[in-house]
C-alpha positions in Angstrom: 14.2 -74.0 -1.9 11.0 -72.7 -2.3 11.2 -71.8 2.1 14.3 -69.9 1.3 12.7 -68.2 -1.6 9.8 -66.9 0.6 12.0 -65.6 3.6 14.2 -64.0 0.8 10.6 -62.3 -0.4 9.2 -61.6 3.0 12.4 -59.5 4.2 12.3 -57.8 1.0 9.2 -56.8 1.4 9.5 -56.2 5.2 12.9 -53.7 4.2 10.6 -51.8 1.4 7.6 -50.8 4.1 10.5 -50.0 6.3 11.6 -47.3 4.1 9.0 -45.9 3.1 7.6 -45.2 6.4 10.5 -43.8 7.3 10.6 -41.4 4.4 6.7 -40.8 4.9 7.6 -39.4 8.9 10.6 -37.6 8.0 8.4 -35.6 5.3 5.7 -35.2 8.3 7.9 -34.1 10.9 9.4 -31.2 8.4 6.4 -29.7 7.3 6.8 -26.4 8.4 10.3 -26.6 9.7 12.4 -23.1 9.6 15.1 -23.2 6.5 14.4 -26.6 6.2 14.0 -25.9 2.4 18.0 -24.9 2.4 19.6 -27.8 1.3 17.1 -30.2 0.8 14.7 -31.8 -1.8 11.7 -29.7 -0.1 10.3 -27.0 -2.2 10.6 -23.4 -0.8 6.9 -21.7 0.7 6.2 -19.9 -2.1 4.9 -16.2 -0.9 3.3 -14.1 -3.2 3.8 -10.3 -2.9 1.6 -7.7 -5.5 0.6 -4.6 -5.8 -1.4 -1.8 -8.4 1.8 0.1 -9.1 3.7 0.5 -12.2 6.3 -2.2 -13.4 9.0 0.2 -13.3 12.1 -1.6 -11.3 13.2 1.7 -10.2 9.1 2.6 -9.1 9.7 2.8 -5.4 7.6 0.1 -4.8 9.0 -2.0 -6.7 12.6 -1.1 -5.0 11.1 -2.4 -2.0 9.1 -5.1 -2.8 12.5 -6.7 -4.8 14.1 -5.9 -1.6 12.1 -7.8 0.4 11.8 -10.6 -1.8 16.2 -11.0 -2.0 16.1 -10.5 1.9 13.3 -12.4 3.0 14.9 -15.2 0.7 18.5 -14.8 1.8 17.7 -14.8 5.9 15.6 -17.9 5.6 17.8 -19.6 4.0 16.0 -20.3 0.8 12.8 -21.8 3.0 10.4 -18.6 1.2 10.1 -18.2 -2.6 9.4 -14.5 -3.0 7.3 -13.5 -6.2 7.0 -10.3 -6.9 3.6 -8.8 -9.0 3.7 -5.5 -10.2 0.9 -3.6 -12.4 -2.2 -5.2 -11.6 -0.2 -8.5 -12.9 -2.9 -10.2 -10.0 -5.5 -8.0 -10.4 -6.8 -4.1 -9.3 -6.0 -3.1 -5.9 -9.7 -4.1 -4.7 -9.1 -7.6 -6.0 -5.5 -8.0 -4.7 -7.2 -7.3 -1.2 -10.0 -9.8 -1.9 -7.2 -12.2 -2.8 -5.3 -11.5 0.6 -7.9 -11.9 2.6 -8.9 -15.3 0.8 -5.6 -16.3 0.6 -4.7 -16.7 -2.9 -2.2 -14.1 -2.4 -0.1 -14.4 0.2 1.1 -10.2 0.6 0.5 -7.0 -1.0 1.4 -3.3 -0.6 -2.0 -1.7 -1.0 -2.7 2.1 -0.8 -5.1 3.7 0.9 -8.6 4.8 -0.8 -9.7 1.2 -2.0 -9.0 0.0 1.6 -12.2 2.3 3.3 -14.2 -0.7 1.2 -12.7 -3.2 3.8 -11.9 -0.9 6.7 -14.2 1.7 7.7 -11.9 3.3 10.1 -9.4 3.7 7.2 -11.3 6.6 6.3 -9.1 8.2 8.6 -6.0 8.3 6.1 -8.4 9.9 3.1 -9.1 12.9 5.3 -7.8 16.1 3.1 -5.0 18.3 5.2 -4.5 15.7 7.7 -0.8 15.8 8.0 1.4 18.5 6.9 4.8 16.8 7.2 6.4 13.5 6.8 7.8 13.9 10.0 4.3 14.0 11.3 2.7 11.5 9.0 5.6 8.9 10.1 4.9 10.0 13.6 0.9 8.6 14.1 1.2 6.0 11.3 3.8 3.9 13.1 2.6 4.8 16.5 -0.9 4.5 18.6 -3.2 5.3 15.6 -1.4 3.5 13.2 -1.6 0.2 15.0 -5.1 0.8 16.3 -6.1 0.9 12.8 -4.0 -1.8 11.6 -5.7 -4.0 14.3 -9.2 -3.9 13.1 -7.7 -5.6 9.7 -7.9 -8.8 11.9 -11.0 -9.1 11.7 -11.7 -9.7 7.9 -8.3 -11.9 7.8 -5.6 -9.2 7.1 -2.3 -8.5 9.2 -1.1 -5.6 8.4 2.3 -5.6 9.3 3.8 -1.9 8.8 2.8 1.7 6.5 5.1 3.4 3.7 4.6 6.1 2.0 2.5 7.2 -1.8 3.5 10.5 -1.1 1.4 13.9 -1.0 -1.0 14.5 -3.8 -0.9 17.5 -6.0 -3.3 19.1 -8.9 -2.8 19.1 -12.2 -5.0 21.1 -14.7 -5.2 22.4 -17.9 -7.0 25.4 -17.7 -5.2 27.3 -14.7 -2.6 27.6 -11.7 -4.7 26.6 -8.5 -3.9 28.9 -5.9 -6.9 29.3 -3.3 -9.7 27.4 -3.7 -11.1 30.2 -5.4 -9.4 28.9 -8.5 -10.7 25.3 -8.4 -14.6 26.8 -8.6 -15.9 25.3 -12.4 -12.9 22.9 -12.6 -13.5 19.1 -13.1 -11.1 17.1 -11.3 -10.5 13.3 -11.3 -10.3 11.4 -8.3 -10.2 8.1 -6.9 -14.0 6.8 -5.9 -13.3 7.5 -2.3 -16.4 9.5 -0.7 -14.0 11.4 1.3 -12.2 12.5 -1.6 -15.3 13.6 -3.5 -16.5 15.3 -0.8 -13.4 17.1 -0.2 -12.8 18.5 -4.2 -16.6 19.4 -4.1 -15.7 21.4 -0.8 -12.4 23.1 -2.4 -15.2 24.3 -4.8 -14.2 22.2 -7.8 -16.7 19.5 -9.3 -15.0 15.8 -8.6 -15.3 13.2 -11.0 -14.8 9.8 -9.5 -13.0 7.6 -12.5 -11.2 4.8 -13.2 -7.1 5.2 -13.1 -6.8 3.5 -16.6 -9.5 6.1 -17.9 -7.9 9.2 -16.6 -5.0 9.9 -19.5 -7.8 9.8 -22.3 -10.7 11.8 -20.8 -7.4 14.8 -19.9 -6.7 14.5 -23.5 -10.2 14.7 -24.5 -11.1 17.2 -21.9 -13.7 15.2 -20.4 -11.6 16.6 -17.5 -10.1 19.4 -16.7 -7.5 18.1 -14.1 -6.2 15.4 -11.5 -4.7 14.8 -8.3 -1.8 12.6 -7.7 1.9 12.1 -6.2 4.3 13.7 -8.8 5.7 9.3 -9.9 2.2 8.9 -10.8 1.6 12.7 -12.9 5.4 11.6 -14.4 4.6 7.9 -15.1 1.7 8.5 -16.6 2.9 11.3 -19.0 0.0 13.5 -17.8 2.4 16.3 -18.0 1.4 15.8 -21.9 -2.1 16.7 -21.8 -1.8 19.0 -18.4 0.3 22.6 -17.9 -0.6 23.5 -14.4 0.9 21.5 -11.1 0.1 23.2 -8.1 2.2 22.4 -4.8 -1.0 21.7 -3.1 -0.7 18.8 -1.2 -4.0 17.7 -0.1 -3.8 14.1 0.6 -1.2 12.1 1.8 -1.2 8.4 0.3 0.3 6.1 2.2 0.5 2.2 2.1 -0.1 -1.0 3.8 2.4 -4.1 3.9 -0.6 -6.5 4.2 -0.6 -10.5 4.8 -3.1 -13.0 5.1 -3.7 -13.6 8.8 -3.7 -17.2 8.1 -1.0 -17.9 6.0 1.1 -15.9 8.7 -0.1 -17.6 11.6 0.6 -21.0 10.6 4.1 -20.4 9.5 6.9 -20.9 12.3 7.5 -18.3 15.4 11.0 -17.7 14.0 9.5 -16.8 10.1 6.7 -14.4 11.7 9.2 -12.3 13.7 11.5 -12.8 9.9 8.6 -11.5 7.9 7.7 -8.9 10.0 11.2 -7.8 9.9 11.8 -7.7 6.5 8.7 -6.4 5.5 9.4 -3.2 8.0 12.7 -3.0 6.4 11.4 -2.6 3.1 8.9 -0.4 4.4 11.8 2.1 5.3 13.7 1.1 1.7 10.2 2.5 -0.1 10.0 5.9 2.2 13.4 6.6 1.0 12.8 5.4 -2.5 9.5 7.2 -2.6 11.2 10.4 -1.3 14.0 10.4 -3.9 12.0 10.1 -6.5 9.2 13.0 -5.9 12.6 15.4 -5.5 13.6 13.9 -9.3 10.4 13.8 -10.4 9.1 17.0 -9.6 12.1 18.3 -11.4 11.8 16.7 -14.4 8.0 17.8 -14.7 9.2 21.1 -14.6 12.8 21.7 -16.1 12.2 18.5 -18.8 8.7 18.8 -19.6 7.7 22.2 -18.8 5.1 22.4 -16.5 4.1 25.2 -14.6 4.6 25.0 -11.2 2.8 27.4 -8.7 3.2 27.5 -4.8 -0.5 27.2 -2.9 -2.2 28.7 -0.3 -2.6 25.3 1.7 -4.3 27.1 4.8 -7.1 28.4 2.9 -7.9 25.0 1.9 -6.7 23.3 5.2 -9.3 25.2 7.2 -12.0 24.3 4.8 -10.5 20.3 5.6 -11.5 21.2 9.5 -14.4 23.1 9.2 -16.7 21.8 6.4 -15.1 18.0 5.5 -13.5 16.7 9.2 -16.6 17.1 11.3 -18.9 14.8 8.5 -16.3 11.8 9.7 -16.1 12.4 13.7 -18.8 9.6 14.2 -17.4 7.4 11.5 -13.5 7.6 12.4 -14.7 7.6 16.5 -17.0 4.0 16.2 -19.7 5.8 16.3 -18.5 8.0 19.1 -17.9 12.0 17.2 -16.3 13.0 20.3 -13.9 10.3 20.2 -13.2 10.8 16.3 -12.6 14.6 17.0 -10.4 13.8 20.0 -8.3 11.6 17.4 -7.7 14.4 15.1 -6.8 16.6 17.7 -4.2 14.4 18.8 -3.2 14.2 15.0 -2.8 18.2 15.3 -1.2 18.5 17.6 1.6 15.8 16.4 1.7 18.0 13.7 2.4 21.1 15.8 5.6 20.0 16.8 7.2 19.8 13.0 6.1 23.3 12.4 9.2 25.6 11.0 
């Protein structure tokens, strides 16, 4: 009896180990595996996505960031759990990068200024007067220069895997409409801590005052400052049109974006989910131009017919040919890697893009 007891015991036994092996290689073998997490016990990838941008659903960020989280999650099949951050939710737009390129955050739509800090060459994209069209932005950020840029985020870790638009940047100011750069001389105008930036306001003739964006409603009110430059969602989000009367078409800086991943969080997923976020993120690159455009039409509207700002048209060559004569050449060597004949030859080429778009 006792035999029979111990074969009973033994097979048991043999039948458990059995099992759980088999459970144990069927976990290994789908580590990894595309839309494996459709239909199964297997928790989804969870990808983080954030950004700097306000919470807003209808912010055009966030349209496209929601839109890449329902399509990104619909085409694989539930195998990626999109979560969306908004509004510094992970941090500023420095630290969201940091966190990218560590890997605590899997994406982000960053804009560029902050990025110059990672990316020298990004000092490209800060350059006043640059483009003068969205045809011609579009054109060099999605071809050659774009992805020549893009490439030399490999090296601290980053992917960047397409560009969408901020929109142009405009000044606001308290004290007067901003014609010619004649206008801007005693002014103080806020902007982003970007040396390129500074450099250009001081060359415009006004006095820049690198702050902090949190900062920048109460030193207006206060008239620490006499002005700002921003896309017209940020003037209208931020109710500057409350402590500011003049917005002057000037369109100075274009502010674009980066759909950023971390190079080794998208390396090690499947060939199939590459090419899928790639595809989706490109997508939702095109859903935030759109978004983006839509919204400066309303918004710059609504500044003027709701809230009453003035609006005054601008001189943009004056200040354009200060951009090539007096701000452009200081970044040649910089934009060129180390080669100012190679940096002027890119801008050039970045002209003469721009030539073609002319009415």
């Amino acid at each position: 009896m006792k035999n029979i007891l111990s074969v009973f015991l033994a097979a048991a036994l043999l039948i458990a180990l059995l099992t759980a092996c088999g459970s144990t290689t069927a976990q290994t073998q789908g580590d990894g595996g595309a839309g494996e997490a459709a239909g199964s016990d297997k928790a989804a990838v969870v990808l983080k996505i954030a950004h700097a941008g306000s919470s807003l659903e209808d912010d055009p960020q966030n349209v496209a960031a929601y839109h890449f989280e329902k399509i990104l999650e619909e085409r694989s099949d539930g195998y990626y759990d999109v979560q969306v951050y908004p509004n510094k939710q992970l941090g500023d737009t420095t630290t969201i990068i940091e966190g990218v390129q560590m890997g605590t955050i899997e994406m982000a739509d960053i804009e560029s200024g902050p990025t110059v800090g990672f990316v020298k060459a990004e000092t490209l994209w800060d350059l006043p007067y640059l483009f003068t069209s969205l045809e011609q932005a579009h054109e060099v950020i999605d071809g050659e220069v774009g992805d020549a840029i893009a490439k030399k985020f490999e090296d601290i870790g980053i992917t960047v895997l397409g560009y969408n638009d901020g929109g142009f940047r405009y000044f606001t100011n308290s004290v007067r409409p901003i014609r010619t750069p004649e206008d801007l001389k005693g002014l103080k105008i806020r902007v982003m801590d970007s040396e390129v930036m500074v450099n250009s306001i001081n060359a415009f003739g006004a006095s820049a005052v690198p702050m902090a964006f949190a900062e920048v409603y109460s030193a207006l009110q206060q008239g620490a400052i006499d002005g700002q430059e921003n896309p017209f969602n940020v003037i209208y989000t931020q109710a500057y049109y409350e402590v500011q009367k003049y917005l002057s078409l000037s369109e100075h800086f274009f502010y674009l974006r980066h759909y950023m991943v971390n190079s080794n969080f998208y390396a090690n997923q499947p060939e199939e989910m590459q090419k899928l976020i790639k595809e989706c993120a490109m997508e939702a690159c095109q859903v935030q131009r759109e978004a983006c455009y839509n919204a400066q039409v309303q918004y710059q509207d609504e500044l003027v017919s709701k809230y009453n700002m003035e609006v005054n048209d601008v001189d943009k060559e004056a200040f354009a040919q200060i951009a090539r004569e007096q701000v452009w050449p200081q970044y040649y060597e910089l934009i060129g890697d180390g080669d100012a004949e190679a940096g002027k030859a890119l801008l050039d080429q970045i002209v003469a893009v721009g030539e073609k778009y002319k009415n």
